[in-house]
C-alpha positions in Angstrom: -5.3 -7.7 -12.7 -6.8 -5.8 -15.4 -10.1 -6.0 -13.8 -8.9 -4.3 -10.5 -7.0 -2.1 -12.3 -10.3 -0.5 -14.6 -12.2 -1.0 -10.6 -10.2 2.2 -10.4 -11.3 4.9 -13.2 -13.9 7.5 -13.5 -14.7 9.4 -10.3 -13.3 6.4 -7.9 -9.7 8.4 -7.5 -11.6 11.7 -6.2 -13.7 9.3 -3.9 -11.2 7.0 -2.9 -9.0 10.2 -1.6 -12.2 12.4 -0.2 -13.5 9.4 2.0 -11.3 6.7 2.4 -8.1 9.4 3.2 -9.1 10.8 6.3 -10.3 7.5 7.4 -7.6 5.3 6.6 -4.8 6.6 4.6 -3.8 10.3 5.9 -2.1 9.3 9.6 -0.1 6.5 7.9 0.9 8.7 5.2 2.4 10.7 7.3 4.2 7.9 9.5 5.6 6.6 6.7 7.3 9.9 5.0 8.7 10.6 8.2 10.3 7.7 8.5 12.4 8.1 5.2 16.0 9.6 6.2 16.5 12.8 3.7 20.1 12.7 2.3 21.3 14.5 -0.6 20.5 12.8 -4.1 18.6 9.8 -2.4 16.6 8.1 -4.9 13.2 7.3 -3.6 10.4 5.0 -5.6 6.6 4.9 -5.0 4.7 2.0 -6.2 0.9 2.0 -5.9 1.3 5.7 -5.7 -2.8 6.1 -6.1 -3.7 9.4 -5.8 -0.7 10.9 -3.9 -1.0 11.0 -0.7 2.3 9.8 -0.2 3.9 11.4 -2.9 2.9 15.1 -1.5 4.8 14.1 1.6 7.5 12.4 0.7 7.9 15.7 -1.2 8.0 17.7 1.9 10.4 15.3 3.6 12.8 15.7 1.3 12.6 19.3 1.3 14.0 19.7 -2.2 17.0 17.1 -2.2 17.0 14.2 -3.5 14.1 12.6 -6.3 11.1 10.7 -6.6 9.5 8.4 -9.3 5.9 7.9 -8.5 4.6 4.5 -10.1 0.8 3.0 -10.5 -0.3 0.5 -12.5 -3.8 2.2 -12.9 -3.5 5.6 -15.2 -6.2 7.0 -13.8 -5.0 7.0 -10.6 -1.6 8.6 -11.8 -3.5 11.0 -13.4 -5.4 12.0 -10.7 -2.4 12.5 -8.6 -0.6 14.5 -10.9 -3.5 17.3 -10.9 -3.3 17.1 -7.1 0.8 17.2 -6.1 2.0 20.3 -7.4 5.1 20.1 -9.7 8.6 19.7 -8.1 12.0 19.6 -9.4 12.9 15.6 -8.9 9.4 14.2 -8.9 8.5 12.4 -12.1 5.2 10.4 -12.3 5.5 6.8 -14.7 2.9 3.7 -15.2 4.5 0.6 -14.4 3.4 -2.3 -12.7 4.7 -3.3 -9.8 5.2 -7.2 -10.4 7.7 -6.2 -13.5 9.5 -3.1 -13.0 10.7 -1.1 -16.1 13.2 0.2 -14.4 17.3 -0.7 -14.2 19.1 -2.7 -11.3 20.3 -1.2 -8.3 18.9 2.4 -9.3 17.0 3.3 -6.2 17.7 4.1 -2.2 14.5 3.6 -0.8 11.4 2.0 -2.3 8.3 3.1 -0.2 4.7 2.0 -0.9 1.0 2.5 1.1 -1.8 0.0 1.3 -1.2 -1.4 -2.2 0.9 -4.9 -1.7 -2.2 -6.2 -0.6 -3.6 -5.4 -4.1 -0.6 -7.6 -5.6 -1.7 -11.0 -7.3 2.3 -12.2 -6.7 3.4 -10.5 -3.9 6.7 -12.6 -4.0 7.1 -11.3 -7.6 6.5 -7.4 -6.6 9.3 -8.0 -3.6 11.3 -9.4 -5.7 11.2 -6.7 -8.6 12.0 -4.2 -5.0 14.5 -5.9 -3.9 16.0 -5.9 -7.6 15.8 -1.9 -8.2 17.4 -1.4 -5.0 20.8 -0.3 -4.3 23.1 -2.8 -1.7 21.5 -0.9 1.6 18.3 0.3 0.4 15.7 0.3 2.0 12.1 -1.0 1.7 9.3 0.7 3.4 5.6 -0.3 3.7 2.0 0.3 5.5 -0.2 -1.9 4.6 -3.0 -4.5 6.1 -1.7 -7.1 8.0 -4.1 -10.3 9.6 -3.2 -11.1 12.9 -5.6 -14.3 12.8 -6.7 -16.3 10.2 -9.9 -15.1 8.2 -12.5 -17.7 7.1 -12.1 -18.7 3.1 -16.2 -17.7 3.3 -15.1 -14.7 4.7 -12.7 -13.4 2.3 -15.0 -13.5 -0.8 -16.7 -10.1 0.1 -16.7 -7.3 -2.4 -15.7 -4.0 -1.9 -12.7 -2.3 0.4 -13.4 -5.6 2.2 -12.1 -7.7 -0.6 -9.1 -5.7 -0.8 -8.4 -5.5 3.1 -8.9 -9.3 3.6 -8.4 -11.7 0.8 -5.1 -9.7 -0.5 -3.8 -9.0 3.2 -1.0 -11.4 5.0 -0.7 -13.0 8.3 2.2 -10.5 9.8 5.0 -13.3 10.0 4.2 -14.3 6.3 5.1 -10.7 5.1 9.1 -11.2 7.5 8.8 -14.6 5.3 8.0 -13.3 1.8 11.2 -10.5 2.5 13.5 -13.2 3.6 13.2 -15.3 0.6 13.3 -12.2 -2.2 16.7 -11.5 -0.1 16.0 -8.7 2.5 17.4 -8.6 5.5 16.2 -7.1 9.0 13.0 -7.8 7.9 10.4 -6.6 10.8 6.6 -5.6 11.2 5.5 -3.4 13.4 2.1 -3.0 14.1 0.3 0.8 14.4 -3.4 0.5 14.8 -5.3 -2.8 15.2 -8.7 -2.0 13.9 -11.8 -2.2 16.1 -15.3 -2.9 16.0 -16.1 0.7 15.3 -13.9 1.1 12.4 -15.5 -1.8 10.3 -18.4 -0.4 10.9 -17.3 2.9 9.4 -15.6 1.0 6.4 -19.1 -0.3 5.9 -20.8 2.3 5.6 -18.5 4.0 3.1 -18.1 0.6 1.1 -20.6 -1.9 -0.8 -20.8 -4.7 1.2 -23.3 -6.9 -0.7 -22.1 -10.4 -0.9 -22.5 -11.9 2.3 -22.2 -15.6 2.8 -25.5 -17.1 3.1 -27.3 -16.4 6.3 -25.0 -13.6 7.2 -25.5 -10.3 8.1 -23.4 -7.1 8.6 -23.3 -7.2 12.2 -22.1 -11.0 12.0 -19.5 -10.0 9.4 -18.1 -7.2 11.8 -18.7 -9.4 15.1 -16.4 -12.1 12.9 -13.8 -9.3 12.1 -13.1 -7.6 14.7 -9.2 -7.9 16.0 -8.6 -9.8 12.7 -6.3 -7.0 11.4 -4.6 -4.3 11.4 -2.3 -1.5 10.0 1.3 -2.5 10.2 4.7 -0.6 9.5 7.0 -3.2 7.3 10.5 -2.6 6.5 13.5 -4.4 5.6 17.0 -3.5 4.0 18.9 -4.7 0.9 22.2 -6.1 2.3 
């Protein structure tokens, strides 16, 4: 995890939100702030805040009510987001990683995260630790990749956004699965955009995609890819 985690420093933040936002991240930002319910002192956590994205609108949706605790594991990133979300009363920025929470039982109403559960090496263990810090009712809340068909192991080895897209992502009923035995319940995945032909190509452009399997180009890879995923709206509730 530490090598991931350093993947992430020098000008990657500033690139990662200049060119892979508009692209992938700023629609589903928005979905998933609007779906949070503003109540008066709700207790929201980020994990895998990145660079903000989410933070900046979960900000807005609460319209001054309420708090958030934005969490990354990478300090860079979390630096990086706190020059770009403007200071608010009841936001507070804190390094943690998501697998092992440094945080108290039953302290939060929602837990919300975007496209970083994929990044998880124990998913079970990060579902868990959410389930844990939530209140009885709370709420979990996630976009993030899901497969929709299996992916060749040769497949999965590729460097880059690829890696992260495809070797960390789940088959959709394996994330209802994962939720189920941390303890959710209501446990459901909706999917919002399955990704085309034309996308990959657009993620490969933007991305280093050097390690091909032997005797396989780019076109193969996205001919092999395409309708293999997809982004997908997960949620469940602490009963």
């Amino acid at each position: 995890m530490a090598d991931r985690n350093a993947a992430f420093e020098g000008t990657i933040p500033q690139h990662y939100d200049r060119y892979l936002g508009p692209l992938l991240f700023h629609p589903y930002a928005d979905d998933l702030a609007a779906r949070l319910v503003p109540k008066p002192d709700v207790r929201v956590l980020e994990i895998a805040c990145g660079t903000g994205l989410v933070t900046r609108r979960l900000l807005d949706r609460l319209g001054g009510s309420g708090s958030i605790l934005a969490t990354d594991l990478n300090e860079a990133m979390l630096a990086y987001a706190r020059s770009q979300v403007v200071a608010a009363p009841g936001l507070q920025w804190r390094q943690a990683d998501a697998v092992k929470l440094p945080l108290p039982d039953r302290s939060f109403d929602a837990v919300v995260c975007q496209f970083g559960l994929m990044f998880f090496p124990d998913k079970a263990a990060a579902l868990r630790e959410a389930f844990r810090v939530l209140r009885p009712g709370g709420r979990f809340a996630v976009s993030d990749i899901v497969l929709l068909r299996d992916i060749p192991e040769a497949l999965r080895s590729v460097v880059g956004l690829w890696t992260g897209c495809i070797s960390g992502a789940l088959r959709d009923h394996e994330y209802v699965e994962k939720l189920t035995s941390a303890g959710f319940t209501d446990a459901d995945v909706e999917v919002t955009r399955r990704y085309t032909r034309d996308d990959l190509e657009a993620m490969a452009e933007m991305t280093d995609v050097t390690a091909l399997p032997d005797g396989m180009a780019l076109p193969d890879l996205v001919e092999a890819l395409d309708g293999a995923f997809a982004s997908a709206f997960v949620r469940a509730r602490k009963p």
